[in-house]
PyMOL Python script that loads the backbone (N, CA, C, O; Angstrom):
from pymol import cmd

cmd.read_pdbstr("""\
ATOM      1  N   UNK A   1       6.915  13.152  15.628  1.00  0.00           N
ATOM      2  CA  UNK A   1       8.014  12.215  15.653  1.00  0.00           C
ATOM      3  C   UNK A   1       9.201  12.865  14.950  1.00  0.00           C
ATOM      4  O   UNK A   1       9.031  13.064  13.747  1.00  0.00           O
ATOM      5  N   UNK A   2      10.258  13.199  15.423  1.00  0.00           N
ATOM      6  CA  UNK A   2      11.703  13.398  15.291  1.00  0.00           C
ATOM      7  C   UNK A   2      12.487  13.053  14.281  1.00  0.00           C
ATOM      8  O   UNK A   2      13.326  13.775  13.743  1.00  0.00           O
ATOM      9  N   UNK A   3      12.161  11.704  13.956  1.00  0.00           N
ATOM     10  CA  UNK A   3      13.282  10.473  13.571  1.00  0.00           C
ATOM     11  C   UNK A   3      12.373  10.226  12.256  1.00  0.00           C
ATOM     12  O   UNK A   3      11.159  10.046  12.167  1.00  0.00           O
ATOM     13  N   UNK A   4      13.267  10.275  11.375  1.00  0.00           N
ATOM     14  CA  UNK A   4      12.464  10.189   9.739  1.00  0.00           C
ATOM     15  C   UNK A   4      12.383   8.437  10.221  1.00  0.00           C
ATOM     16  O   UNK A   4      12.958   7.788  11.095  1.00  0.00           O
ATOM     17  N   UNK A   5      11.318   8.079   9.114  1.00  0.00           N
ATOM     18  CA  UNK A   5      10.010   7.097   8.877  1.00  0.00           C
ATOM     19  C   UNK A   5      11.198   6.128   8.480  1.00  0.00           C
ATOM     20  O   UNK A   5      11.591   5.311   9.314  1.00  0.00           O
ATOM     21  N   UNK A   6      11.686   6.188   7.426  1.00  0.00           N
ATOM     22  CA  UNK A   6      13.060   5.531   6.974  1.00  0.00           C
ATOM     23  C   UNK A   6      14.030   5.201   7.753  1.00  0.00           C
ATOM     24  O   UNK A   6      14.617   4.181   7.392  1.00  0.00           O
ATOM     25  N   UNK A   7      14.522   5.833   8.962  1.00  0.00           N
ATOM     26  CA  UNK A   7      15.208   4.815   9.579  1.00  0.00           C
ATOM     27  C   UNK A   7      14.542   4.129  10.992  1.00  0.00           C
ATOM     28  O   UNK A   7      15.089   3.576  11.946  1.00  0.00           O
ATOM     29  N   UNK A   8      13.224   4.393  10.714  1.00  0.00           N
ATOM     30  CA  UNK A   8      12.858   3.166  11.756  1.00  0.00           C
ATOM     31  C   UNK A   8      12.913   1.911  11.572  1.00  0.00           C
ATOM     32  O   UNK A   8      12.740   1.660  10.379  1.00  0.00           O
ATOM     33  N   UNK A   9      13.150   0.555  12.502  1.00  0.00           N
ATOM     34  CA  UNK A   9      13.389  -0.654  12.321  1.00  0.00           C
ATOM     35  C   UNK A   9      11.877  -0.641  11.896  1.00  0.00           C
ATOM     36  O   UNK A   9      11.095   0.308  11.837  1.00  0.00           O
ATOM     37  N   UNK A  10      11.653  -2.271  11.555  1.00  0.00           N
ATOM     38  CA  UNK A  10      10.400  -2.783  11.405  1.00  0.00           C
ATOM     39  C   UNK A  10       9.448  -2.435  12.393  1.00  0.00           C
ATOM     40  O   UNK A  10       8.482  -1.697  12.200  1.00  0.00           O
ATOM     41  N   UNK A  11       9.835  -3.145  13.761  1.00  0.00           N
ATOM     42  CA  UNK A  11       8.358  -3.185  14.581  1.00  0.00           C
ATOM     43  C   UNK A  11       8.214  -1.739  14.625  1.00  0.00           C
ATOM     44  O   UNK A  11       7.037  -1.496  14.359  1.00  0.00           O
ATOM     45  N   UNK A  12       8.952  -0.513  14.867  1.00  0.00           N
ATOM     46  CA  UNK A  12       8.413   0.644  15.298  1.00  0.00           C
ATOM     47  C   UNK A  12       7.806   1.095  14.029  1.00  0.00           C
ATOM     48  O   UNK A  12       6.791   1.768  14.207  1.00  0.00           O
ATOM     49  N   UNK A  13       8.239   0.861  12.464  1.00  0.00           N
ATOM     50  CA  UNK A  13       7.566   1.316  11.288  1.00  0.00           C
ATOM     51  C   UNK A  13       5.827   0.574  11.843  1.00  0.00           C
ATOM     52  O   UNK A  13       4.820   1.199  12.174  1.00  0.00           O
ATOM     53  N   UNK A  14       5.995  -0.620  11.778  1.00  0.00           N
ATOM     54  CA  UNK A  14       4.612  -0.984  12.313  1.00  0.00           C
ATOM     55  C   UNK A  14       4.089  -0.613  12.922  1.00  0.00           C
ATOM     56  O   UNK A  14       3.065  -0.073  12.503  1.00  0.00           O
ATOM     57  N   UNK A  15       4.407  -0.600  14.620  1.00  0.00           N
ATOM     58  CA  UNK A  15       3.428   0.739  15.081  1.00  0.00           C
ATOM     59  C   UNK A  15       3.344   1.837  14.649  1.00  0.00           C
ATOM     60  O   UNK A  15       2.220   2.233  14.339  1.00  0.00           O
ATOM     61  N   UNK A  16       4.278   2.551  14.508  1.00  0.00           N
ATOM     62  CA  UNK A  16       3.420   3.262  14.269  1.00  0.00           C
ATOM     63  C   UNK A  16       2.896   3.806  12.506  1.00  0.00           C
ATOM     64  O   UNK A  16       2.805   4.956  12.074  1.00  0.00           O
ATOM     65  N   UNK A  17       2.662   2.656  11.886  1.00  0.00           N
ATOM     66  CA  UNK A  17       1.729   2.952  10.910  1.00  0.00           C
ATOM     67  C   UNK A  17       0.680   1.912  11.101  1.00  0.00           C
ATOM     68  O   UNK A  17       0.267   1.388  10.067  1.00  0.00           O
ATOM     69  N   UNK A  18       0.111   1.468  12.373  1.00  0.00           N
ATOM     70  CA  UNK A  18      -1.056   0.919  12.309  1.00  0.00           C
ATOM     71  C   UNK A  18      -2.422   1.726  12.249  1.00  0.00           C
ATOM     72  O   UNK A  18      -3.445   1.050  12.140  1.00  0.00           O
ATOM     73  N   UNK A  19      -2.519   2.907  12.301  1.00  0.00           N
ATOM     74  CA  UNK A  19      -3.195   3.606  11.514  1.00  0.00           C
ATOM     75  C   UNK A  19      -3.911   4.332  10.196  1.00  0.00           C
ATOM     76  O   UNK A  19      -4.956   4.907   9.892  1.00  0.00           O
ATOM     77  N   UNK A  20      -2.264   3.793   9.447  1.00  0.00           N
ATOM     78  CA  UNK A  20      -2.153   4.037   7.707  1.00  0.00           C
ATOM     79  C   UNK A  20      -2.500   2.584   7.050  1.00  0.00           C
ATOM     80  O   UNK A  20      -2.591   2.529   5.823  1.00  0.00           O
ATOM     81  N   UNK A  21      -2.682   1.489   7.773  1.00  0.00           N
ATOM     82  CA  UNK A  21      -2.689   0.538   6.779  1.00  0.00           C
ATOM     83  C   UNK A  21      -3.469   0.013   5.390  1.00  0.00           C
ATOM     84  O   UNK A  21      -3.315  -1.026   4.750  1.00  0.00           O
ATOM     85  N   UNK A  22      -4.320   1.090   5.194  1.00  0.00           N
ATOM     86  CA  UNK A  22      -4.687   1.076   3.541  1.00  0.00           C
ATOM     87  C   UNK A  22      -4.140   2.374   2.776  1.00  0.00           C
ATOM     88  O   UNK A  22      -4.653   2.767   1.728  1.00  0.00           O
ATOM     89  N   UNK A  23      -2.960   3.056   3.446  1.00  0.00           N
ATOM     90  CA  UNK A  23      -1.857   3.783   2.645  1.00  0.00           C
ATOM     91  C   UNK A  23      -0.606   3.103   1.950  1.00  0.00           C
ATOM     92  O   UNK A  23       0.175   2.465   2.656  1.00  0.00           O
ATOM     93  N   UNK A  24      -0.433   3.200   0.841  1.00  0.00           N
ATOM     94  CA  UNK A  24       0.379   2.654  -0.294  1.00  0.00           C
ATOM     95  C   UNK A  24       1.783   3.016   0.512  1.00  0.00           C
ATOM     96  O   UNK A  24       2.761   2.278   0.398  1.00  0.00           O
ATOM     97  N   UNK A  25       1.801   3.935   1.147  1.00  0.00           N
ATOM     98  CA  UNK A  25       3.254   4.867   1.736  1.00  0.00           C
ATOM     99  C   UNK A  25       3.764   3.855   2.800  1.00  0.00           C
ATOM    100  O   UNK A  25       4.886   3.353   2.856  1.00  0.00           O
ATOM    101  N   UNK A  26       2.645   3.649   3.682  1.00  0.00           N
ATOM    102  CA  UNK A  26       2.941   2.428   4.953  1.00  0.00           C
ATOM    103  C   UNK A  26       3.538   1.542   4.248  1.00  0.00           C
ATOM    104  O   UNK A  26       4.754   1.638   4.416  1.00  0.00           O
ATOM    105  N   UNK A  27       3.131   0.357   3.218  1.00  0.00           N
ATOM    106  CA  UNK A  27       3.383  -0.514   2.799  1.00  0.00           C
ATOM    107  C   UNK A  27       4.807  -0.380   1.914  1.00  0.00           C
ATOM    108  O   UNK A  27       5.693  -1.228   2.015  1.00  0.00           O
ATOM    109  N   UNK A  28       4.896   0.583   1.192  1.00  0.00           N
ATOM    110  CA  UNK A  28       6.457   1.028   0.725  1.00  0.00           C
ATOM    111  C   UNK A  28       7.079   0.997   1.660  1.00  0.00           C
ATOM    112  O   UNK A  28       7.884   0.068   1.726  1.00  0.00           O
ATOM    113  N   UNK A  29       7.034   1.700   2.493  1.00  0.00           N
ATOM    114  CA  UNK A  29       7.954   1.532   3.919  1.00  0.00           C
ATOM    115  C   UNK A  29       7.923   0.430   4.755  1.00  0.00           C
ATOM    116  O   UNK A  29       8.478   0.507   5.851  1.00  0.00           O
ATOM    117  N   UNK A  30       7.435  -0.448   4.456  1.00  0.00           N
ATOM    118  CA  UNK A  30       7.474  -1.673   4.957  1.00  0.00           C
ATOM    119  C   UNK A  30       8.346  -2.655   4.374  1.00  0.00           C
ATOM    120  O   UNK A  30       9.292  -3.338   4.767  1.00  0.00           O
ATOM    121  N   UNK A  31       7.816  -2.523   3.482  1.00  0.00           N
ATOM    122  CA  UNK A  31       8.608  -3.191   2.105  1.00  0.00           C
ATOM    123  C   UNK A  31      10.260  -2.758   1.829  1.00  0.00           C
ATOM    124  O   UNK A  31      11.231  -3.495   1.657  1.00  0.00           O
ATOM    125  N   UNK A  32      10.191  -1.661   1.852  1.00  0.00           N
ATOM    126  CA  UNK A  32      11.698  -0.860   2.311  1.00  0.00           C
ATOM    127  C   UNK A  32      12.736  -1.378   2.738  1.00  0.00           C
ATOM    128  O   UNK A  32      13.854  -1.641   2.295  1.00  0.00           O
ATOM    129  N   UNK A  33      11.766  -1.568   4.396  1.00  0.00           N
ATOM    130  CA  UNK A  33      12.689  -2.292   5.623  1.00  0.00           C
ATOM    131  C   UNK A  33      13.250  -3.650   5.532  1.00  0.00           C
ATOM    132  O   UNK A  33      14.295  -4.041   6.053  1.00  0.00           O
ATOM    133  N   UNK A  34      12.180  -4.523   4.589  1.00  0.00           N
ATOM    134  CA  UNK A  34      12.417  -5.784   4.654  1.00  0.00           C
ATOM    135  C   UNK A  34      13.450  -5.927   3.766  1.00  0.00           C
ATOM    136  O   UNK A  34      14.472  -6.578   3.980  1.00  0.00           O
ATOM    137  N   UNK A  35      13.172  -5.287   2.717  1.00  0.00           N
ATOM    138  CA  UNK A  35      14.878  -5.560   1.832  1.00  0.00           C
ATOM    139  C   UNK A  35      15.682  -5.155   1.936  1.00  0.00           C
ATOM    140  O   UNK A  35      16.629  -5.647   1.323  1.00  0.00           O
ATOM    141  N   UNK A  36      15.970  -3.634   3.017  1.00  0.00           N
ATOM    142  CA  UNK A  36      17.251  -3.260   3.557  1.00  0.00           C
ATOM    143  C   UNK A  36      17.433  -4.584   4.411  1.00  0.00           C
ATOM    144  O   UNK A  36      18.345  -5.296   3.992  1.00  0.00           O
ATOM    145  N   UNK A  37      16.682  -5.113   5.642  1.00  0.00           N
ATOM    146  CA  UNK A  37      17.099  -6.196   6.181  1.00  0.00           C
ATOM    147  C   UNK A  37      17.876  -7.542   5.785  1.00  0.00           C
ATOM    148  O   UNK A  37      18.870  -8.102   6.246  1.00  0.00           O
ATOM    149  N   UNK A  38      16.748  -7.897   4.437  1.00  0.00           N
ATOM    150  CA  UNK A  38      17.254  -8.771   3.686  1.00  0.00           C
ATOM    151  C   UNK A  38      18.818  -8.618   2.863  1.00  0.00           C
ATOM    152  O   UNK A  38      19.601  -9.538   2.624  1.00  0.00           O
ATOM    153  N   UNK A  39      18.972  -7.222   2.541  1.00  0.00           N
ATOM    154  CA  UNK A  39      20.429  -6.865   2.066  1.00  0.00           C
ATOM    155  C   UNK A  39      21.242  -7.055   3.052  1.00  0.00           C
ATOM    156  O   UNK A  39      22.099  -7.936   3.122  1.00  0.00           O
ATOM    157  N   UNK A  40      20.988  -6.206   3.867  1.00  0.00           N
ATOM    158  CA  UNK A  40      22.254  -6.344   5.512  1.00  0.00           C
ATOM    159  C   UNK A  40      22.682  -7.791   5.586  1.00  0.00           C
ATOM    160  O   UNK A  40      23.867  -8.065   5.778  1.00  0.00           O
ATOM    161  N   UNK A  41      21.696  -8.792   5.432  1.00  0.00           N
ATOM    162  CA  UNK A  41      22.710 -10.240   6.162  1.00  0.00           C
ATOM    163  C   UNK A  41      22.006 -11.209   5.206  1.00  0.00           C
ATOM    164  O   UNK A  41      21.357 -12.192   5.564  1.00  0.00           O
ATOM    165  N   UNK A  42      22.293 -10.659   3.481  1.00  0.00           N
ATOM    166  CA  UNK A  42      22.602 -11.734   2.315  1.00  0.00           C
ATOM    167  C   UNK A  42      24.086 -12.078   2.441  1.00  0.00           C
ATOM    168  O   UNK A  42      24.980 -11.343   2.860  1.00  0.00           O
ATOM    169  N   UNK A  43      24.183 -13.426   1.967  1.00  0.00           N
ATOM    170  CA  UNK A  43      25.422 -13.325   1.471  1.00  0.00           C
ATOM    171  C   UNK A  43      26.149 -13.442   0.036  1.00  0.00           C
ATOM    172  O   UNK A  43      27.344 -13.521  -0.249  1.00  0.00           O
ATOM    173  N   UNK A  44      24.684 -13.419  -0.971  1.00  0.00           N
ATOM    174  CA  UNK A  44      24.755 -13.110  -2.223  1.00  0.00           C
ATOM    175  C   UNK A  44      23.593 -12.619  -2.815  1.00  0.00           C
ATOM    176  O   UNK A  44      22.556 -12.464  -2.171  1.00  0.00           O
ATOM    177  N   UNK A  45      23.729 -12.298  -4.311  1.00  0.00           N
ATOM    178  CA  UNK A  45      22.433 -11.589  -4.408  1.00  0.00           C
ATOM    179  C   UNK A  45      21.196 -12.273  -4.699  1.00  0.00           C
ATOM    180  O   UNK A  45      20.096 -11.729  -4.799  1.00  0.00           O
ATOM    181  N   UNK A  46      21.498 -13.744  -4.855  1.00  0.00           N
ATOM    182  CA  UNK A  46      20.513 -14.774  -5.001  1.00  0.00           C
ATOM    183  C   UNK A  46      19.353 -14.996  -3.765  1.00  0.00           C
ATOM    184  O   UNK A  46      18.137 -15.154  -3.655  1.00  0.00           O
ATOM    185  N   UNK A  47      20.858 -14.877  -2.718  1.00  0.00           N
ATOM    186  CA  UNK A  47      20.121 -15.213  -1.082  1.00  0.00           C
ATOM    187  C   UNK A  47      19.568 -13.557  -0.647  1.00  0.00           C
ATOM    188  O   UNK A  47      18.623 -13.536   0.142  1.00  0.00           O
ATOM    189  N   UNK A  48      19.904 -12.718  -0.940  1.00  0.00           N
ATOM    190  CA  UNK A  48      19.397 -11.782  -1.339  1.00  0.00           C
ATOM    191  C   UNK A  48      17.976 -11.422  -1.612  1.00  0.00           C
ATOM    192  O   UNK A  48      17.337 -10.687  -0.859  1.00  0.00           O
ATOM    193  N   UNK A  49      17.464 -11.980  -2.761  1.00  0.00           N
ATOM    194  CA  UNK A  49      16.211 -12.264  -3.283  1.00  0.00           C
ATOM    195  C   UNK A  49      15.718 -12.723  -3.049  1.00  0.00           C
ATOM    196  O   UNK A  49      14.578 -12.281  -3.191  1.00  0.00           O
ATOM    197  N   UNK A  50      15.807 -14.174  -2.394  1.00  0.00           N
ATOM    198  CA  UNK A  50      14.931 -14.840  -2.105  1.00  0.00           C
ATOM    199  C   UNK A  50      14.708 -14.065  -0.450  1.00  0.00           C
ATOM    200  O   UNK A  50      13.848 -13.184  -0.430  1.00  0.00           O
ATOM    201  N   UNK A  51      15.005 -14.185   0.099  1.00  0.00           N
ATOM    202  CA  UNK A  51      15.693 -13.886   1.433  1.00  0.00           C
ATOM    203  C   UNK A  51      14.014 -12.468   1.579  1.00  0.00           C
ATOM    204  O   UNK A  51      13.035 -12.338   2.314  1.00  0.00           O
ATOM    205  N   UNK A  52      14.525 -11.843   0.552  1.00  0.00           N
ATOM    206  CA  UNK A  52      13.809 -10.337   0.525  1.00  0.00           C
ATOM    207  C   UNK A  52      12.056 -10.770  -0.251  1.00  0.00           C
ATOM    208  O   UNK A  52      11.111  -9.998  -0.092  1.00  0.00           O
ATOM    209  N   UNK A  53      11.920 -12.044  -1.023  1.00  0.00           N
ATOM    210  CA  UNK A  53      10.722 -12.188  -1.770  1.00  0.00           C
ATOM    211  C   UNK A  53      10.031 -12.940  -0.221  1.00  0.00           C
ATOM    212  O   UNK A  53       8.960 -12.508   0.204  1.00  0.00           O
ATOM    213  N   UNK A  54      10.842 -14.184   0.591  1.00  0.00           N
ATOM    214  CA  UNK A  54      10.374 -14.709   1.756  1.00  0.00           C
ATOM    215  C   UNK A  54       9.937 -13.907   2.852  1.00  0.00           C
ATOM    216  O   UNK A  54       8.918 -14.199   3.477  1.00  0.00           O
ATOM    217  N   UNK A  55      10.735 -12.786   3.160  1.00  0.00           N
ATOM    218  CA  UNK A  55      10.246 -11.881   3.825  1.00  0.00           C
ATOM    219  C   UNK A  55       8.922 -11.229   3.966  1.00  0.00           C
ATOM    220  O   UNK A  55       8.307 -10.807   4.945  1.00  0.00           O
ATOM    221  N   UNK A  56       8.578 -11.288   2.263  1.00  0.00           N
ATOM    222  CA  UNK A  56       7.592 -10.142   2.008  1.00  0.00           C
ATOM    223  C   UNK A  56       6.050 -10.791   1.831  1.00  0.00           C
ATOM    224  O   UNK A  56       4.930 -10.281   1.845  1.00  0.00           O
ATOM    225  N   UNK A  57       6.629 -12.406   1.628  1.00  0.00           N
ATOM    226  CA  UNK A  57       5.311 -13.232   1.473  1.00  0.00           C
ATOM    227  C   UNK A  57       4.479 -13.171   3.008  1.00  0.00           C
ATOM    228  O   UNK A  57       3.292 -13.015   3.292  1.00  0.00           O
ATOM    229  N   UNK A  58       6.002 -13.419   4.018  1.00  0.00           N
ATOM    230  CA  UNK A  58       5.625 -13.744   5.526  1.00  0.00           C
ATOM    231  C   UNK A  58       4.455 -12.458   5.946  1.00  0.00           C
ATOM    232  O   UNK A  58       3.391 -12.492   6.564  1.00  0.00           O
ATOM    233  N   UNK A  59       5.153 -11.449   5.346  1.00  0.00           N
ATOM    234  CA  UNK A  59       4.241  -9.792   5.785  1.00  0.00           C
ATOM    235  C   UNK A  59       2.916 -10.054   5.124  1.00  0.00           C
ATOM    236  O   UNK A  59       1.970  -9.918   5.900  1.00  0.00           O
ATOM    237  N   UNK A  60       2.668 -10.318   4.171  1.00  0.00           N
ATOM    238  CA  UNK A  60       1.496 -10.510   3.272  1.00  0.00           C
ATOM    239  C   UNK A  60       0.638 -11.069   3.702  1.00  0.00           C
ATOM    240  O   UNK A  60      -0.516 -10.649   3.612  1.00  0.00           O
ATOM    241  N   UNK A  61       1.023 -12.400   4.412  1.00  0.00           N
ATOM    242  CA  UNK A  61       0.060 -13.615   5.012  1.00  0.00           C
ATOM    243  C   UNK A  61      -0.159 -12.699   6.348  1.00  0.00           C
ATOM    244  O   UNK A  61      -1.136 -13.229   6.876  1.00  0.00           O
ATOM    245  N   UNK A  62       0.135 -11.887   6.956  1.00  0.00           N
ATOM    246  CA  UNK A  62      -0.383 -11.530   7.972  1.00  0.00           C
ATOM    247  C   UNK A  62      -1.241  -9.887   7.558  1.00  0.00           C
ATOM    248  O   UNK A  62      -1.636  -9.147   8.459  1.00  0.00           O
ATOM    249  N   UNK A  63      -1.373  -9.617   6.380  1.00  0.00           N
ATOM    250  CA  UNK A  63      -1.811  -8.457   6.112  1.00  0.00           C
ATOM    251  C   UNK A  63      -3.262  -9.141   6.308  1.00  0.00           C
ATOM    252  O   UNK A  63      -3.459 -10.343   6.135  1.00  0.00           O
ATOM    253  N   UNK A  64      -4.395  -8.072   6.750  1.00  0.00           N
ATOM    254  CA  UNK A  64      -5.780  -8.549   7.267  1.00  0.00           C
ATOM    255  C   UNK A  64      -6.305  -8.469   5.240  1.00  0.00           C
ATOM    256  O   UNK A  64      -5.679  -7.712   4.499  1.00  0.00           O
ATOM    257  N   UNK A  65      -7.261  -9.200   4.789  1.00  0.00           N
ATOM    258  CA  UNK A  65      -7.913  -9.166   3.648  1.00  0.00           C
ATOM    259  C   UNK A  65      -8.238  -8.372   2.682  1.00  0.00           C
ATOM    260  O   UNK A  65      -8.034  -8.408   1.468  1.00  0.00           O
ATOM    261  N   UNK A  66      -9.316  -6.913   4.075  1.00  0.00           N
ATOM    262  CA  UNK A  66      -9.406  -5.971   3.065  1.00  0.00           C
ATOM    263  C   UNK A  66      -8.328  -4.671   2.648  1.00  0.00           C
ATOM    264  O   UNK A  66      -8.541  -3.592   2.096  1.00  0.00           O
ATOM    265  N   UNK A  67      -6.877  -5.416   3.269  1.00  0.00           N
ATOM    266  CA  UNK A  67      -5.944  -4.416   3.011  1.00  0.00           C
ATOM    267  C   UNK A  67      -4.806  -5.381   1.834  1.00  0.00           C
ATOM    268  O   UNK A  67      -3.676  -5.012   1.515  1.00  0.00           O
ATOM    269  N   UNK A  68      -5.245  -6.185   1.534  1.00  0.00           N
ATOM    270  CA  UNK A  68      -4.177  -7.136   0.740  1.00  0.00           C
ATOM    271  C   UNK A  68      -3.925  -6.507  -0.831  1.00  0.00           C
ATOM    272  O   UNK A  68      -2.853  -6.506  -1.436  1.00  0.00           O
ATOM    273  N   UNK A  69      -4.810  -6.148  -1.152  1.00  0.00           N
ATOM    274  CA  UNK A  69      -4.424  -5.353  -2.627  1.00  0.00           C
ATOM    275  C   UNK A  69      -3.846  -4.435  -2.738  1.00  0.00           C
ATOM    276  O   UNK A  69      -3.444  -4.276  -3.891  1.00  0.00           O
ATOM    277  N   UNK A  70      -3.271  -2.831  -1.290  1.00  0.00           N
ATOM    278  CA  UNK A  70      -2.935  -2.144  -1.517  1.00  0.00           C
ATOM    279  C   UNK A  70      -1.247  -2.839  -0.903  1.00  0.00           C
ATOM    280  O   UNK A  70      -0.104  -2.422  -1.091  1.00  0.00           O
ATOM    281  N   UNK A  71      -1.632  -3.724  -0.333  1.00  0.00           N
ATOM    282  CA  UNK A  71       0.090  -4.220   0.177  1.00  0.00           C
ATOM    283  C   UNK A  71       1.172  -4.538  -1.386  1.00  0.00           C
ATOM    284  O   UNK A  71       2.264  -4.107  -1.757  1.00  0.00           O
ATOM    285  N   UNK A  72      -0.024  -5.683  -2.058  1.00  0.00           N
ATOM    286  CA  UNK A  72       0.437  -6.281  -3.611  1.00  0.00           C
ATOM    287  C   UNK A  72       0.834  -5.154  -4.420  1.00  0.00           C
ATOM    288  O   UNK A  72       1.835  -4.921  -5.096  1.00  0.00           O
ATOM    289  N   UNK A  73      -0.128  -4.577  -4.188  1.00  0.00           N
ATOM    290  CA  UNK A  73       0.396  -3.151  -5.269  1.00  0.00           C
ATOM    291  C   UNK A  73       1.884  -2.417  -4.901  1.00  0.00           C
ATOM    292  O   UNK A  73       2.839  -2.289  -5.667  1.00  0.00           O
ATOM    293  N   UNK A  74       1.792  -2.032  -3.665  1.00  0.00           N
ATOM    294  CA  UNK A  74       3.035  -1.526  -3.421  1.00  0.00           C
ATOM    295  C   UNK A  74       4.314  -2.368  -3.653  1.00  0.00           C
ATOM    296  O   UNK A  74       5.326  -1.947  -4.213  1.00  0.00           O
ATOM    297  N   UNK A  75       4.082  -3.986  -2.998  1.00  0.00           N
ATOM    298  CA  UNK A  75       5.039  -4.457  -3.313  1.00  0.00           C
ATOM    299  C   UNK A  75       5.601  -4.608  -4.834  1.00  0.00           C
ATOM    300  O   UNK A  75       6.783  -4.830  -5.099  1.00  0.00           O
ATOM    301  N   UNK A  76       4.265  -4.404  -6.058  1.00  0.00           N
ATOM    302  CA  UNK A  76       4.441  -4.967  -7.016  1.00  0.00           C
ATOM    303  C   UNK A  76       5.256  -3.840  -7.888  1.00  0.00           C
ATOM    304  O   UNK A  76       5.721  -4.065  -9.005  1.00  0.00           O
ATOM    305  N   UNK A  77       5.354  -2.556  -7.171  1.00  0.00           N
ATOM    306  CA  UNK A  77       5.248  -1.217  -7.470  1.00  0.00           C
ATOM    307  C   UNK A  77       7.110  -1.035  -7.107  1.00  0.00           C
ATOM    308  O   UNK A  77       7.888  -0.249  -7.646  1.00  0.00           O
ATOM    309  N   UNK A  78       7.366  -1.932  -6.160  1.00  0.00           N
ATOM    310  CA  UNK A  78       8.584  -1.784  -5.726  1.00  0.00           C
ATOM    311  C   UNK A  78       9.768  -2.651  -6.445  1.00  0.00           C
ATOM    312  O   UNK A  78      10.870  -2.227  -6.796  1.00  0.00           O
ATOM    313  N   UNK A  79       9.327  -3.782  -6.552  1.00  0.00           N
ATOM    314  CA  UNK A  79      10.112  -4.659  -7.335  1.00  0.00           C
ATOM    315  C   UNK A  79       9.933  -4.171  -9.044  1.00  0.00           C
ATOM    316  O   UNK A  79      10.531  -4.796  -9.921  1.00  0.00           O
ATOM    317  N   UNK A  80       9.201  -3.202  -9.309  1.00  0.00           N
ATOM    318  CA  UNK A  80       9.222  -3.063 -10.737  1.00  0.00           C
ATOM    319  C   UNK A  80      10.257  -1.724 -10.560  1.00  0.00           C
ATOM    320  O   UNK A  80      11.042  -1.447 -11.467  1.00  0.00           O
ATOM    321  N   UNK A  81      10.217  -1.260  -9.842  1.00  0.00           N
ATOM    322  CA  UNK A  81      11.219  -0.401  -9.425  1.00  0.00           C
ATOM    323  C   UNK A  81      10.562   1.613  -9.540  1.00  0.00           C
ATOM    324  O   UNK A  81      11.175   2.669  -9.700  1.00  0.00           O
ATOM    325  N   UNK A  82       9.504   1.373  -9.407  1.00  0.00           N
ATOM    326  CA  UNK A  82       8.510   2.319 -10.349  1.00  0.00           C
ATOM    327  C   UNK A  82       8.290   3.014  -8.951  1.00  0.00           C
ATOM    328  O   UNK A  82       7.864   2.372  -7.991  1.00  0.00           O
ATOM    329  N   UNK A  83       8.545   4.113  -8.892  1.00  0.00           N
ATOM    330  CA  UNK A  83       8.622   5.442  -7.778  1.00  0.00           C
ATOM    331  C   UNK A  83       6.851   5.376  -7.656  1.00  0.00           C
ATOM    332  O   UNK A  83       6.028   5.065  -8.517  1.00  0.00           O
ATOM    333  N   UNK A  84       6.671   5.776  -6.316  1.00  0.00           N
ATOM    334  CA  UNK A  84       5.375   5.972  -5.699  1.00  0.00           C
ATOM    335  C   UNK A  84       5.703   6.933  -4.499  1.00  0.00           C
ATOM    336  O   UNK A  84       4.805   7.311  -3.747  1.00  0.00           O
TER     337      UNK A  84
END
""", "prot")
cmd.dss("prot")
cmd.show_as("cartoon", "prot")
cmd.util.cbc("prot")
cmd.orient("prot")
């Protein structure tokens, strides 16, 4: 693939990391997308946050069970702001 990982939209980050999904890297990059998204069309930094925490719950509830701890981690890894 050509096109760095980073500027793929969501669904194509998803496909194609449906192979990585108990990689911490997939889920950073997931997580990534949703708060660049969520930044692009806040219109403050409140709506912002929430905007970007709603996002990430929606991804979560669809993460399958035995992959839910490495999603939490990353996310938890991201909002602390802590490089991975």
């Amino acid at each position: 693939m050509t096109q760095e990982l980073k500027d793929l939209d969501l669904e194509d980050l998803l496909r194609h990391g449906q192979d990585q999904t108990s990689n911490l890297t997939f889920y950073k990059l997931v997580f990534q997308s949703l708060e660049r998204l969520a930044w692009q069309n806040a219109a403050s930094p409140e709506v912002y946050r929430q905007s970007f925490l709603d996002l990430a719950a929606g991804f979560l509830a669809s993460v399958k069970p035995e992959y839910l701890p490495q999603a939490v981690a990353a996310k938890s890894l991201l909002l602390k702001n802590v490089r991975f």
